[in-house]
N, C-alpha and C positions, 0 to 999 in steps of 0.2 A: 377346348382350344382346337382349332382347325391347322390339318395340318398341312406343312411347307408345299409349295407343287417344285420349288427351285432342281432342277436337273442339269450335270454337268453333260458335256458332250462325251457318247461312250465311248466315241472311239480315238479316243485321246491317248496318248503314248504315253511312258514314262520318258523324260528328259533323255540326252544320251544314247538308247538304246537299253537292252535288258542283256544281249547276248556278252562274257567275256572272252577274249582274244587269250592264247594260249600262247607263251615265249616261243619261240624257234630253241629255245636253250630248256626245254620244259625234261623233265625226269624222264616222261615217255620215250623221249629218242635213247634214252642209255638205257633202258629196259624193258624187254617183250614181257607185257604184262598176261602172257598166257600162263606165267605162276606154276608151281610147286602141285605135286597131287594133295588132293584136298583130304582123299582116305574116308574115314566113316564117321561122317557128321549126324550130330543131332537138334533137332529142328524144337528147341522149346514154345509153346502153343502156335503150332505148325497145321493145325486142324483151323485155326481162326482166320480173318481175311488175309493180313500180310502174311502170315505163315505158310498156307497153302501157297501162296504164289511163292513163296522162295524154295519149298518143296520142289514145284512144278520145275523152276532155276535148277536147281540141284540134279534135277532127273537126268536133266539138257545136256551137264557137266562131265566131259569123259573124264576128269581127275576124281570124280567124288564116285567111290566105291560103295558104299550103301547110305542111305539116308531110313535115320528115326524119328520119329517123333513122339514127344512127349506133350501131353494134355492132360487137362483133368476130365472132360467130354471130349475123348475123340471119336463122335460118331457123326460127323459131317467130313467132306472137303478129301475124300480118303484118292492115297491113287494106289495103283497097281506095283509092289517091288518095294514098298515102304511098310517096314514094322511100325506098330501105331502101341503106344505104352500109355498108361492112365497113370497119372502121378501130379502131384502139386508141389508145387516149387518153394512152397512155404513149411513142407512138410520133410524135414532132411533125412529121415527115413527112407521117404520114397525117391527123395533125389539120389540116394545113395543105392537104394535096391534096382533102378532104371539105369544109372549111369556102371553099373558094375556088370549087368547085363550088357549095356552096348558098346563099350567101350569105345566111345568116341576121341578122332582125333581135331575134333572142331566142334564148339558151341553154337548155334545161331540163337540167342533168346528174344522171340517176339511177342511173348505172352505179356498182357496189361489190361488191369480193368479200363473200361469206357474214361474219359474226359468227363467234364461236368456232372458230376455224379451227386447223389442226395449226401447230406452231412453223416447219416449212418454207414456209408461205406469208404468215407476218409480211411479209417483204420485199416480195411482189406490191401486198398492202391499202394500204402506206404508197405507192409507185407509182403505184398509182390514185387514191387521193385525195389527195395530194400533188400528185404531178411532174403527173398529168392535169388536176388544177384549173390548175395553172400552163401548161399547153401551151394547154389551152382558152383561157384568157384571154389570153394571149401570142398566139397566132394572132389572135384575135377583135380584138385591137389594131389587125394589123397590116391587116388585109380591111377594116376601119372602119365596117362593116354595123350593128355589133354594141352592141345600146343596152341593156340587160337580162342580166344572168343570175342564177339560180336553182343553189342548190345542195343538194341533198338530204344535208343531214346527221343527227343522230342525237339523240333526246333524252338516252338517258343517255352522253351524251358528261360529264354534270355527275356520273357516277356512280362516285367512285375507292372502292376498293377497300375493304368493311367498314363502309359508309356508306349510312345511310337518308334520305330527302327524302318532306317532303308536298307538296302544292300548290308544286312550285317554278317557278319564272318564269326566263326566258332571262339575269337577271343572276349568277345564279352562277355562279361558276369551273365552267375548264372540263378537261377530260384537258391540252387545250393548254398548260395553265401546269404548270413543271417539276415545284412542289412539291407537285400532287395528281396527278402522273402515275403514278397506283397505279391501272390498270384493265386489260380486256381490251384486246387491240395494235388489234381494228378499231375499236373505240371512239375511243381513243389517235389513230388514224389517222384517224377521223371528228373530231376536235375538230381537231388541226390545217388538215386542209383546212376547215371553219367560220369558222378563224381566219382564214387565207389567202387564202377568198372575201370577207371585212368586211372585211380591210385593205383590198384591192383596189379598195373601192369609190371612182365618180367620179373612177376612173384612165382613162386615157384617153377619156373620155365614153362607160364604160359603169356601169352600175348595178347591184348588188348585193346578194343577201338570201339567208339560208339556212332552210330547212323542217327542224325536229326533228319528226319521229315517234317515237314512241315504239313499245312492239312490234306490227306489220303481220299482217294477218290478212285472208283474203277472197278469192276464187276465180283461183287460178291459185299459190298459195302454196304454196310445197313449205318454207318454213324451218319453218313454227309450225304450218298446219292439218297436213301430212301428218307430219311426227312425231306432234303430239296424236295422230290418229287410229291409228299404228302403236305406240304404248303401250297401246292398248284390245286391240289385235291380240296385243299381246306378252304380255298379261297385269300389265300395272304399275300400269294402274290402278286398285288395290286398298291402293298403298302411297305414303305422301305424305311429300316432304322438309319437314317443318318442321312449321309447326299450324297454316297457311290461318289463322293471325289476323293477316296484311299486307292492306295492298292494293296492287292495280299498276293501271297504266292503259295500254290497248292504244286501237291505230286500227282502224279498216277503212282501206282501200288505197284507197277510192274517196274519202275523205275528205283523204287526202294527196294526192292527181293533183290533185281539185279547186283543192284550193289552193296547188299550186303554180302554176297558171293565174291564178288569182288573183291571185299575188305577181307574176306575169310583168307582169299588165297595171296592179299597183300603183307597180312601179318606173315604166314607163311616163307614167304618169298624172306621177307625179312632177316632172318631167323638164317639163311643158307647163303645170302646174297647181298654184301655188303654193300652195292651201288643200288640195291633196291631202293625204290621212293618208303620215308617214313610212314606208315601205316599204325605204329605198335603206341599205345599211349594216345591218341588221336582222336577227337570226334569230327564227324564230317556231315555237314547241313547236304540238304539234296530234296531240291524242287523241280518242277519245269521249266525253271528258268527264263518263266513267261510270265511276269506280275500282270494282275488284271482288275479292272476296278470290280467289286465283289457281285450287284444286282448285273452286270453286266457277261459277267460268269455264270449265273445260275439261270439268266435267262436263257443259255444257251438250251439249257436241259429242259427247261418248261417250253419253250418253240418246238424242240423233236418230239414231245407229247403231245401238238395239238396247241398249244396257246398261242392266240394272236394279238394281244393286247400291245397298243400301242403305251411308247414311254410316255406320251401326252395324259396316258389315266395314270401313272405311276402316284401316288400319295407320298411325301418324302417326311418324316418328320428330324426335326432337330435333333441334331447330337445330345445336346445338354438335357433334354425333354428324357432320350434315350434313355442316359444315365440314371435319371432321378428316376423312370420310371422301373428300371431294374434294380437299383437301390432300395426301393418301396416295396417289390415284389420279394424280394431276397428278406427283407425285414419283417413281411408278414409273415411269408413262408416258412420260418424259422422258427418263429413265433406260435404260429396255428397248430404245428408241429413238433411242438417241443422239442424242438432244435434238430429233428432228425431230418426234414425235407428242405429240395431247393425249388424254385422254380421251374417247370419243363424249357418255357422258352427264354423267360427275362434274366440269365445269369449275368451279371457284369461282365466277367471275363468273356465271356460269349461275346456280348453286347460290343466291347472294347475290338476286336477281330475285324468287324466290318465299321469301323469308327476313327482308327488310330490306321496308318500304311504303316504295313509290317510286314518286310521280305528279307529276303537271305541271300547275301553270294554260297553260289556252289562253284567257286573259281580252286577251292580245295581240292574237291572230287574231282574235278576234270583234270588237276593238271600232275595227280598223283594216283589214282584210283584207273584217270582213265576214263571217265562218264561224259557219253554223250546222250543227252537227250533223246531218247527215238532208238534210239542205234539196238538192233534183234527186240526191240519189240513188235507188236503182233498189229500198231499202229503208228503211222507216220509222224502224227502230230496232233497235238491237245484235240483240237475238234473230232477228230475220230474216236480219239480216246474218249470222249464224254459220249456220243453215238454208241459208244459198244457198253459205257456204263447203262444209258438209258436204256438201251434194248436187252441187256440182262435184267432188268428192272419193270420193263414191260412184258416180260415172258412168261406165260402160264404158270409157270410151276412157283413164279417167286411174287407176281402182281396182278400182273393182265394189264388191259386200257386202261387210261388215267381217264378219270370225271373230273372234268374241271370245275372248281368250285365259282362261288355265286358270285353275286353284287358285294358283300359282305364277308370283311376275315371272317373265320370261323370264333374267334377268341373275343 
């Protein structure tokens, strides 16, 4: 079956605008959110992409007196002035032997296996965000250092299965409630530990919040920039799942470290400062707050490397075609496999992402946190931001030159 050529126009808006307006009566005017000293935080998989940059955050921070980090391989991403600790989070042993060492008076936990993962590592994902939120805060009790912590969860943790959202806000259901537990297991895995970090809160006189990002992007990325970039290499992109008429909303990475620093020193504040904005108990979604139709996004990064194909060769095929064909894949996959592999590219859930418009208000973050877009990072605006992802990605040591692929996807 040949597919679609149908192409919407890319440079089409969302309705309205994307930016929100902030009250004249917003929390920010009754409180300087330069916050509380932050004291000796610990950076849980602080050596991985988001980790290191909230590291980097932390360094910047004249409140935060030393910064550690915990890993299970910490031998990348290291800087200068940070103790580096080996331990796994599923291992309460070692949560308890690193945390009596550092004694921390803040959590940041951003350690999590990959997304779309083969069916044999279901069991690890729930593990780490599960049983290691639980060992974390279980240790942290008992040492009593411990007045803060941050949980790096997910935005579409609200995303079950065949299901679109605009503009959604942290009060939707989440994978955690049984009757919409129709999604991918990391997600599934990401919303119960969400869950498990908000019960928790003002249990033992610590305080708790969770960071939804939606999809991460930005120099040191291997889930989203280095695939995009090895679909130009492979030849794929010239053929598109669906018709680019969604839209989705992605972060940069330096926008989530910021503000989980932010959240750190909010519960904080909390805790000392009765007119502080609620921080404690709280998740908070946090995008660029710039929806974008998805092929119209990732073209940007295949242009900085060299592609000049016009949207006239684009191949678009059908949604439903999409479906069935990642249905199929997933079925076989399972099967050839005896239940242990997934598909590399055809996941449903994957599939569903550039298929279904699915964005987020971050009208929370801004008008309690404080988050603005751009504001002390190291680029002005999305386009640069994706510029410095591709040129970390095209740099000696991590790719070199893109080959752009043939006449032909590679698959």
């Amino acid at each position: 079956m040949a597919p679609s050529s149908k192409c919407p126009d890319d440079t089409h808006a969302r309705d309205g605008g994307i930016s929100e307006s902030i009250s004249s009566t917003s929390t920010l005017e009754i409180y300087d959110f330069m916050g509380p000293h932050l004291g000796k935080v610990l950076v849980v998989g602080g050596c991985g992409f988001l980790g290191h940059h909230v590291v980097k955050f932390l360094l910047e921070e004249p409140t935060c007196t030393s910064v550690a980090v915990m890993s299970r391989r910490p031998t990348k991403n290291h800087f200068s002035g940070v103790t580096y600790h080996i331990g796994d989070i599923t291992n309460i042993e070692q949560v308890r032997l690193i945390l009596e060492q550092v004694r921390p008076n803040v959590i940041i936990n951003t350690a999590s296996p990959h997304a779309y993962i083969d069916h044999s590592l279901v069991a690890a994902t729930f593990e780490v965000n599960i049983d290691g939120n639980q060992n974390l805060l279980g240790v942290a009790a008992e040492i009593g250092t411990v007045r803060a912590f941050v949980y790096t969860s997910s935005g579409p943790i609200i995303a079950g299965s065949g299901a679109g959202y605009d503009h959604a806000d942290e009060n939707y259901p989440t994978l955690a409630v049984l009757v919409v537990r129709q999604g991918d297991p990391y997600h599934v895995a990401k919303a119960i530990g969400d869950k498990l970090v908000l019960e928790a809160n003002r249990k033992n006189d610590i305080r708790t919040c969770t960071i939804r990002p939606t999809a991460l992007y930005g120099e040191g990325d291997f889930q989203n920039v280095v695939p995009t970039m090895q679909a130009l290499e492979d030849g794929n992109h010239k053929i598109w799942m669906g018709y680019n008429d969604i839209f989705m909303d992605v972060v940069y990475v330096g926008h989530v470290a910021r503000l989980e620093v932010l959240a750190a020193k909010g519960l904080l504040a909390g805790i000392y400062d009765p007119t502080a904005p609620k921080i404690d108990g709280e998740a908070f979604n946090i995008t660029d707050d710039q929806p974008a139709h998805p092929l119209t996004f990732f073209r940007k990064y295949w242009a900085l490397a060299g592609d000049t194909t016009p949207l006239s060769s684009i191949w678009y095929i059908h949604p439903r075609i999409v479906l069935f064909l990642a249905n199929s894949a997933e079925l076989i996959t399972w099967a050839t496999s005896w239940g242990k592999k997934r598909p590399k590219l055809l996941i449903k859930e994957r599939m569903e992402f550039i298929l279904y418009t699915r964005t987020y208000s971050i009208k929370k973050a801004r008008e309690r946190l404080g988050f603005k877009p751009w504001e002390n990072q190291p680029y002005a605006n999305q386009d640069e931001a994706i510029k410095g992802s591709v040129k970390w990605f095209l740099s000696p040591e991590i790719h070199g030159p893109v080959c752009i692929g043939g006449e032909y996807p590679s698959w």
